[in-house]
C-alpha positions as CSV (number, residue, x, y, z in Angstrom):
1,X,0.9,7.1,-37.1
2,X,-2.5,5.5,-36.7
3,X,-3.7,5.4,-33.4
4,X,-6.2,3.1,-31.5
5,X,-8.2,4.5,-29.0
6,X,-8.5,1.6,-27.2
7,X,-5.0,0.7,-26.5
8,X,-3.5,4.2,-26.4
9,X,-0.2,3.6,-25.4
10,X,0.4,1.9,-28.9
11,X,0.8,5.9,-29.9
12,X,4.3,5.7,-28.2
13,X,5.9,3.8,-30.2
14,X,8.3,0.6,-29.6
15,X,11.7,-0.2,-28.7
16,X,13.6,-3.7,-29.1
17,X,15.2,-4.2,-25.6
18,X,18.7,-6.2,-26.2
19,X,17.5,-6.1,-29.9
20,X,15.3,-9.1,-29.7
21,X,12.6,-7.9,-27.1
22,X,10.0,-5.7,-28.2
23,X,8.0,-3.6,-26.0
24,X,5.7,-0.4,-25.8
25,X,7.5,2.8,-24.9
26,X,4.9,3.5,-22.5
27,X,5.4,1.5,-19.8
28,X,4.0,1.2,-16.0
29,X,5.5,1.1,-13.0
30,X,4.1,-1.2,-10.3
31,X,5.5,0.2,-7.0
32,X,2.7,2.1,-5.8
33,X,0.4,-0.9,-5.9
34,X,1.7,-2.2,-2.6
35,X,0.7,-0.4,0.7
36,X,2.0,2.7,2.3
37,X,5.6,3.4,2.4
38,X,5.8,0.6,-0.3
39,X,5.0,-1.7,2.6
40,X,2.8,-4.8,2.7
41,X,-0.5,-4.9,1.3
42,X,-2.7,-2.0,-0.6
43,X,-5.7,-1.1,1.1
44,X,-7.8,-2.3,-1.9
45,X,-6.3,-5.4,-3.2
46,X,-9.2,-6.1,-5.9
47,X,-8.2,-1.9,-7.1
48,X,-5.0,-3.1,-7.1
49,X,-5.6,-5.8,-9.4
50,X,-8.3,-4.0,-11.5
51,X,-5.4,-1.5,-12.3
52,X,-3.2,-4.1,-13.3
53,X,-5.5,-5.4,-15.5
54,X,-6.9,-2.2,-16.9
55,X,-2.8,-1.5,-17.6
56,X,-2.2,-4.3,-20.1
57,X,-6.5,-3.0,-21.6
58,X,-4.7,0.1,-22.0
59,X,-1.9,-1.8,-24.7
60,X,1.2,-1.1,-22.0
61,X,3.5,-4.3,-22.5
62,X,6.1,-3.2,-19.9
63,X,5.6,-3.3,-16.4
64,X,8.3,-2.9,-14.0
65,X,8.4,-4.4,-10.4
66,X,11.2,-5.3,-7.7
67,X,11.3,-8.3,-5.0
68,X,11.7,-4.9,-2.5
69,X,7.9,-3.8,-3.3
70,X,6.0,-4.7,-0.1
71,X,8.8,-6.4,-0.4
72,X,7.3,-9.6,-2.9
73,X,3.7,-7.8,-2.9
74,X,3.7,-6.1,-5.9
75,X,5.2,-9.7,-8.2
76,X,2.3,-11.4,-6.0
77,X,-0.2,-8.8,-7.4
78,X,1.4,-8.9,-11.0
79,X,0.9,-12.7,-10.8
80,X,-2.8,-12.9,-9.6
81,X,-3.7,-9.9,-11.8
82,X,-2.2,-11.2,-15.3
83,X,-0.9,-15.0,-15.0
84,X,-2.9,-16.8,-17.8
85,X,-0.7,-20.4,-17.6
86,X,1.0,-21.6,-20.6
87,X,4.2,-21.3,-22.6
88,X,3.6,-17.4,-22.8
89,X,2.1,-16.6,-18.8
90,X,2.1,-13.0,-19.1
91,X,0.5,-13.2,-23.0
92,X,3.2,-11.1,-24.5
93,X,3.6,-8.5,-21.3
94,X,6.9,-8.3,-20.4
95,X,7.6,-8.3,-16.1
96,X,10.8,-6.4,-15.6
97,X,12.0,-6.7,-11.5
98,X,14.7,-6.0,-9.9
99,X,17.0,-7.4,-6.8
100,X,19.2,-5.6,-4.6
101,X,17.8,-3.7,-2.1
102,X,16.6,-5.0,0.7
103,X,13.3,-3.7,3.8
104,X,13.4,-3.5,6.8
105,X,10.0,-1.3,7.2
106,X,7.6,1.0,5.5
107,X,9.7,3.4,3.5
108,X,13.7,2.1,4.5
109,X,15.8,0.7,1.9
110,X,19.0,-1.3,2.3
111,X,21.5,-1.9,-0.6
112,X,22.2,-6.3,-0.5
113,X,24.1,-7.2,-3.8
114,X,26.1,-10.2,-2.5
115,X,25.7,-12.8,-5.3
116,X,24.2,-15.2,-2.9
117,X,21.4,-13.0,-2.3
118,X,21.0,-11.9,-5.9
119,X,20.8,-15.7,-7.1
120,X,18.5,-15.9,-4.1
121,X,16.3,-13.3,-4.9
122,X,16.2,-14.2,-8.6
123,X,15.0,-17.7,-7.8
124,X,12.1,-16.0,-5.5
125,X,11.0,-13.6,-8.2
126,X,10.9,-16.8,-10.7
127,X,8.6,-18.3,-8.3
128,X,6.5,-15.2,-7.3
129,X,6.1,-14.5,-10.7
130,X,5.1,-18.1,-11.9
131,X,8.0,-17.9,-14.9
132,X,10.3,-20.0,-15.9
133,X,12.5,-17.4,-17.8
134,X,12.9,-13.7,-16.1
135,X,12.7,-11.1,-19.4
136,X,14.2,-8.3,-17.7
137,X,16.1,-9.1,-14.2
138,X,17.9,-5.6,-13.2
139,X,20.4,-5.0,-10.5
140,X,18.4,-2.8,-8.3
141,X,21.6,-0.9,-6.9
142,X,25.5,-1.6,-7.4
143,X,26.2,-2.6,-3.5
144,X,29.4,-0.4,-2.6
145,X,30.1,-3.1,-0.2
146,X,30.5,-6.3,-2.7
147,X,32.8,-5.7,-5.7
148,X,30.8,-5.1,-8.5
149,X,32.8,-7.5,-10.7
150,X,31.2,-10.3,-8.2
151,X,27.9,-9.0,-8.4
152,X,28.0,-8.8,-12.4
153,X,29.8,-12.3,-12.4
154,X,26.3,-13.4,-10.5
155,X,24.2,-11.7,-12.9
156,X,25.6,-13.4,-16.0
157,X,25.7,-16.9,-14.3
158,X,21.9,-16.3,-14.2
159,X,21.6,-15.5,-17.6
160,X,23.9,-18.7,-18.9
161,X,21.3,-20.5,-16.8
162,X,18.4,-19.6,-18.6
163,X,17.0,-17.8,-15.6
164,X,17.4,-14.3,-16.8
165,X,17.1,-13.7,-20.7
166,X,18.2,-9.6,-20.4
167,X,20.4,-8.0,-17.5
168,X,19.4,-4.1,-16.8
169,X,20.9,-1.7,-14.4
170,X,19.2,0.8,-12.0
171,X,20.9,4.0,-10.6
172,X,24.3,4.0,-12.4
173,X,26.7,6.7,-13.7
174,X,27.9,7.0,-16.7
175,X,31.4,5.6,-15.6
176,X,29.3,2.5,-13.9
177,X,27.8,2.0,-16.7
178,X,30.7,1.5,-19.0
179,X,32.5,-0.8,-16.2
180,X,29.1,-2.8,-16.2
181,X,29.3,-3.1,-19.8
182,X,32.5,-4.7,-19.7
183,X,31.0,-7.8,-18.4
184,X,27.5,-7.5,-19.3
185,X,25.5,-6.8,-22.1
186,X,23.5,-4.5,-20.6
187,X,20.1,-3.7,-21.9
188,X,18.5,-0.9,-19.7
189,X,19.3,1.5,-17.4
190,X,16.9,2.8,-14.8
191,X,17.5,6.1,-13.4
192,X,15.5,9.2,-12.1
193,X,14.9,11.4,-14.5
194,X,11.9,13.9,-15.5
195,X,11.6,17.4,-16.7
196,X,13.2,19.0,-13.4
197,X,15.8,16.4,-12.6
198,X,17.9,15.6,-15.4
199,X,21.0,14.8,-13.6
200,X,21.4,11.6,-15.4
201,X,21.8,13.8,-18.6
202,X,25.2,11.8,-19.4
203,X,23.4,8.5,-18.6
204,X,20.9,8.8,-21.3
205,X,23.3,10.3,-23.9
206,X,25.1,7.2,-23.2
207,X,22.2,4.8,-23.8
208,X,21.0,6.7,-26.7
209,X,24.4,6.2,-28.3
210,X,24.7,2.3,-27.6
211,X,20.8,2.0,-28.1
212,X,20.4,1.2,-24.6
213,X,16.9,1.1,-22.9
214,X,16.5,3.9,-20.3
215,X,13.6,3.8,-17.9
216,X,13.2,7.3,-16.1
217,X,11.6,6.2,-12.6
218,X,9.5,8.9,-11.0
219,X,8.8,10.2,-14.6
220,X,6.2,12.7,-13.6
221,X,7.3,15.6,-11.3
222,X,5.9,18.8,-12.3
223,X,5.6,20.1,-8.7
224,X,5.4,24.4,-9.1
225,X,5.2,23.9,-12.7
226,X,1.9,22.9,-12.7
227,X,0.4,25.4,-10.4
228,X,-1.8,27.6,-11.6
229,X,-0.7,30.4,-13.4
230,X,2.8,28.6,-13.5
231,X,4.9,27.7,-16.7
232,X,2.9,24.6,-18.0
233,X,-0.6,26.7,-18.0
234,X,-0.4,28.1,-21.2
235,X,1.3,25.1,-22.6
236,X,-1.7,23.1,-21.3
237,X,-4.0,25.3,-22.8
238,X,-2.2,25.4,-26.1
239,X,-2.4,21.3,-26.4
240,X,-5.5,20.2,-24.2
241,X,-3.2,18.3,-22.4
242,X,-2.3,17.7,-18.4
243,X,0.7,18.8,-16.8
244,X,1.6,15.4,-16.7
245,X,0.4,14.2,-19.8
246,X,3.1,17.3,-21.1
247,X,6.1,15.9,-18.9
248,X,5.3,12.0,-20.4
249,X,4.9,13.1,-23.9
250,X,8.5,15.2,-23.4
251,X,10.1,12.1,-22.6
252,X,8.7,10.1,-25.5
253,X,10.4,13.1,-27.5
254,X,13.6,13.1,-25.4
255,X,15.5,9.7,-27.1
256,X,14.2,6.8,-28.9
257,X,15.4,4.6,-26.4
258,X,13.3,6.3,-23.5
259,X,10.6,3.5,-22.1
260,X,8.7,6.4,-19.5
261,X,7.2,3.9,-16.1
262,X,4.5,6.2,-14.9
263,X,2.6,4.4,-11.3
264,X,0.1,5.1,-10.0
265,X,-2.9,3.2,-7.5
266,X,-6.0,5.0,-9.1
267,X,-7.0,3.8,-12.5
268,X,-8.4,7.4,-14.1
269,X,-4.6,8.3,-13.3
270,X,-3.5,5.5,-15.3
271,X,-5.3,6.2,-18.0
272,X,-4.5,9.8,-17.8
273,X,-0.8,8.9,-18.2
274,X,-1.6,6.3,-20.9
275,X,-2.8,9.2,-22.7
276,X,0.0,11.2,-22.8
277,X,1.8,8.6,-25.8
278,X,-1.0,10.1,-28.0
279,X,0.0,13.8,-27.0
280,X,2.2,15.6,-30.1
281,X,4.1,17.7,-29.5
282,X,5.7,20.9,-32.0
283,X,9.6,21.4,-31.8
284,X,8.5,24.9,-30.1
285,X,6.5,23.6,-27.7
286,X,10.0,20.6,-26.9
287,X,11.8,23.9,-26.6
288,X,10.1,25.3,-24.0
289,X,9.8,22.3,-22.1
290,X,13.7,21.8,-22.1
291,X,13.9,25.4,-20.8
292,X,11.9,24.6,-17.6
293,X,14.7,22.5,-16.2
C-alpha cells in the first residue's frame, strides 16, 4: 500500500458505509473537545478548533459527534472549525452525530428516544451543523421506555425526508440489532470495544457478516498493559510503536468493517493516533494481542 506521510490515516484503508459512502477507517471522535465532564465549553476554544482542523490535515474523513456533547458544543465547534459553504460544506468530511441521550450536568446522561425529540434533535443538529442532509444520524441509545418500533419508525421518516441519508446504531446487542434491522437499513453500529473489553464480540461478528460499519468508542484502553515492564513493552519495542498506536492498529486488523474513533483534546495525541493506520502488524504479533484480552 503506498502511503502519504502527510495524510497518514490514508494507511488505514476505506470502507463504503451503506455501500455508497466512502470513508477513511481511521476516524475521530469529537467528544473530548467540549469541556469537562463533556460539559459546555473547552478551556481553549482556538485548541479546540486547531485540532479539528489539524484532524481533516491528517486525511481522517469521519468524525463522529452527538447533540449531547456540551450538549450542541462539539457540532458548534465542528461547524466553525470545517464549514467551507457550498453544495459540499464539510469538502468531503463526513459528520456522523447522534440523538438520544439527553444532560442534565457535567458527566450525567439520560436516555430520551421519543420520536418527537429525535425529529427534534435531528432538525437542531441540521442547523448546528449548517447541512442540509445529515450523512450519518445514529440513535444514540434504544430508550427502554419508548418502543423501539416507534423510535425506528421516526428514524426512517427522517430518512424518506431527505434529512438523514444513513441510519446507525450505538450500544446494541446482537438481538437489537437484528430487530433494528427489520425496519432499518442499518449502516453502523457503535459500541465499546478495544483490546480489554470485547464484550461486543457477537456485535461485530454480526456487522462483519452483513458488512456493517462498527465504530468501537473508547478505542484506546491499554490501562496495566502499558505499564512499564507490562505485556505491550516488548511488543513496543519489537514495532517502534506506542501502546496505543498497538491497540489502534489491532483494530484496523480486527474486521474490515472496523472504522476505530480515537478523541482526544491535544493535537501531538491526535497525531500519535493518526499514526497508528500506518502501524503493520505480523499475524504473530495479532496473536499476542488477542491473547491480552
Amino acid at each position: 500500500m503506498s502511503i502519504d506521510t502527510d495524510r497518514p490515516a490514508a494507511a488505514a484503508g476505506t470502507f463504503d458505509l451503506g455501500g455508497d459512502l466512502t470513508v477513511t477507517r481511521m476516524g475521530f471522535g469529537a467528544m473530548r473537545i467540549t469541556g469537562e465532564g463533556i460539559w459546555g465549553e473547552p478551556g481553549d476554544r482556538a485548541g479546540a478548533i486547531a485540532l479539528l482542523r489539524r484532524t481533516v490535515e491528517l486525511g481522517v474523513d469521519l468524525i463522529d459527534t452527538a447533540d449531547s456533547y456540551g450538549p450542541f458544543v462539539s457540532e458548534e465547534l465542528i461547524r466553525e472549525a470545517l464549514h467551507t459553504g457550498g453544495s459540499d460544506p464539510y469538502s468531503g468530511v463526513t459528520i456522523a452525530t447522534k440523538a438520544g441521550l439527553i444532560r442534565t450536568g457535567p458527566g450525567e446522561w439520560h436516555t430520551l428516544g421519543r420520536p418527537a425529540y429525535l425529529r427534534f434533535a435531528c432538525e437542531m443538529s441540521l442547523r448546528r451543523l449548517g447541512v442540509e442532509t445529515i450523512d450519518l444520524f445514529q440513535l444514540h441509545r434504544i430508550d427502554p421506555e419508548v418502543t423501539a418500533e416507534d423510535q425506528f419508525a421516526e428514524l426512517q421518516s427522517l430518512q424518506d425526508e431527505g434529512k438523514i441519508r444513513h441510519i446507525g446504531l450505538s450500544e446494541v446487542d446482537a438481538d437489537a440489532l437484528a430487530h433494528a434491522r427489520d425496519h432499518l437499513d442499518v449502516v453502523s453500529v457503535q459500541n465499546r470495544y478495544n483490546l480489554l473489553d470485547r464484550g461486543s464480540e457477537a456485535v461485530l461478528e454480526a456487522c462483519t457478516q452483513a458488512g456493517i460499519g462498527f465504530i468501537p468508542w473508547f478505542p484506546v484502553a491499554t490501562g496495566e498493559l502499558a505499564r512499564p515492564g507490562g505485556p505491550l513493552d516488548d511488543l513496543a519495542a519489537e514495532t517502534g510503536a506506542t501502546p496505543a498506536q498497538l491497540a489502534l492498529a489491532w483494530l484496523l486488523h480486527r474486521s474490515p468493517v472496523m472504522l476505530p474513533i480515537p478523541g482526544t483534546s491535544s493535537i501531538p495525541h491526535l497525531e500519535e493516533n493518526v499514526a497508528a493506520s500506518q502501524v503493520t502488524l505480523t499475524e504473530t504479533q495479532v496473536a499476542q494481542l488477542d491473547a491480552l484480552a
